[in-house]
C-alpha positions as CSV (number, residue, x, y, z in Angstrom):
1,X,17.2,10.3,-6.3
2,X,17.3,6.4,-7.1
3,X,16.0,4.4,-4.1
4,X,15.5,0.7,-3.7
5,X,12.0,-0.8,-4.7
6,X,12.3,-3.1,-2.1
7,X,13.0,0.2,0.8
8,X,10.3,1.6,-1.1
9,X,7.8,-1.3,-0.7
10,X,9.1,-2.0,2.6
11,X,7.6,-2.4,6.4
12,X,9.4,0.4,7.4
13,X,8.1,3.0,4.8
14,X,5.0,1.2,4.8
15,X,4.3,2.5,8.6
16,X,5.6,5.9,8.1
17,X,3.0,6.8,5.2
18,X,0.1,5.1,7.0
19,X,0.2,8.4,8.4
20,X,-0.4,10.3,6.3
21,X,-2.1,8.0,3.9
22,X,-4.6,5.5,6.2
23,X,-5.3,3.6,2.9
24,X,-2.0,1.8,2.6
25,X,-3.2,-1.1,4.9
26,X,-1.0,-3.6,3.3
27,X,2.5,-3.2,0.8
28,X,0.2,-3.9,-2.2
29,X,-1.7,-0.9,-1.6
30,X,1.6,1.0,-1.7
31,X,2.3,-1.2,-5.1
32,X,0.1,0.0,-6.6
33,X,0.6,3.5,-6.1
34,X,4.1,3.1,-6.9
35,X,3.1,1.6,-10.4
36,X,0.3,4.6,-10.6
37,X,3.5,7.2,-10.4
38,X,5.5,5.3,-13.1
39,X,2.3,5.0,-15.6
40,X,1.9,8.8,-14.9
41,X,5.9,9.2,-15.7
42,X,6.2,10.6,-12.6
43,X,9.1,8.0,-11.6
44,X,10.8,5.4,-13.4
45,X,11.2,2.3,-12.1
46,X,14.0,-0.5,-13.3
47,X,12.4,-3.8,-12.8
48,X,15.7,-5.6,-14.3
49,X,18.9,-4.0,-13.1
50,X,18.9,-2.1,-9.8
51,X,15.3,-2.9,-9.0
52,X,14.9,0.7,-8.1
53,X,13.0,3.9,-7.9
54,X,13.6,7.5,-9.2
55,X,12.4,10.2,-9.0
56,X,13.4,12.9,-11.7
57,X,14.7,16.3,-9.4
58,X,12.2,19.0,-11.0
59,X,9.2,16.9,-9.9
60,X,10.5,16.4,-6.4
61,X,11.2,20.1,-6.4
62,X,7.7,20.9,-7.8
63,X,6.9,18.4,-4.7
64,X,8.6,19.7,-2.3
65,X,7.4,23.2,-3.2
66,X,3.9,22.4,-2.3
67,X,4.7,21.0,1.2
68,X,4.2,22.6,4.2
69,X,7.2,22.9,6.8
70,X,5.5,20.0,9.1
71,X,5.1,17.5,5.9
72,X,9.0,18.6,4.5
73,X,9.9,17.3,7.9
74,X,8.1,14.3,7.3
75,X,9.5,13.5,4.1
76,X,13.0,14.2,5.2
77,X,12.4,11.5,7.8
78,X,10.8,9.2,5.5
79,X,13.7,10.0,2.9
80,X,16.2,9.2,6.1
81,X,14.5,6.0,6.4
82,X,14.5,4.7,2.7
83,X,17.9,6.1,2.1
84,X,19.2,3.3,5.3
85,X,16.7,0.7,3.9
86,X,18.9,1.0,0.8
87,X,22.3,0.3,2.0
């Protein structure tokens, strides 16, 4: 999954994860956990080309795995969002 930083770090998924996350007030909260994910290798981010996020598929399966039905449904919306954000 490669997504735009800029969807990413955007108003739109900025409002959906203040749900679920009430400390991501403002986009550099969500910065910062964005960088947190990459320093963890838990995402790679390309600052220079794309200026993009991904995610490598057996950690969003381990993810994904750990959810229950009410936050997959979540996620699928917040993918839905991103994923427009992008194009």
């Amino acid at each position: 999954m490669q997504l735009s930083l800029n969807a990413v770090c955007g108003d739109a998924a900025l409002a959906v994860l203040r749900h679920h996350d009430p400390s991501l007030l403002v986009r550099s909260h969500l910065e910062c956990v964005v960088d947190d994910l990459e320093r963890s290798c838990l995402a790679e981010i390309d600052h220079l080309g794309k200026k993009s996020l991904g995610v490598h598929r057996l950690v969003q399966a381990t993810v994904l795995q750990e959810l229950t039905p009410d936050e997959r449904a979540a996620q699928r919306d917040l993918y839905g969002i991103l994923e427009a954000a992008s194009t």
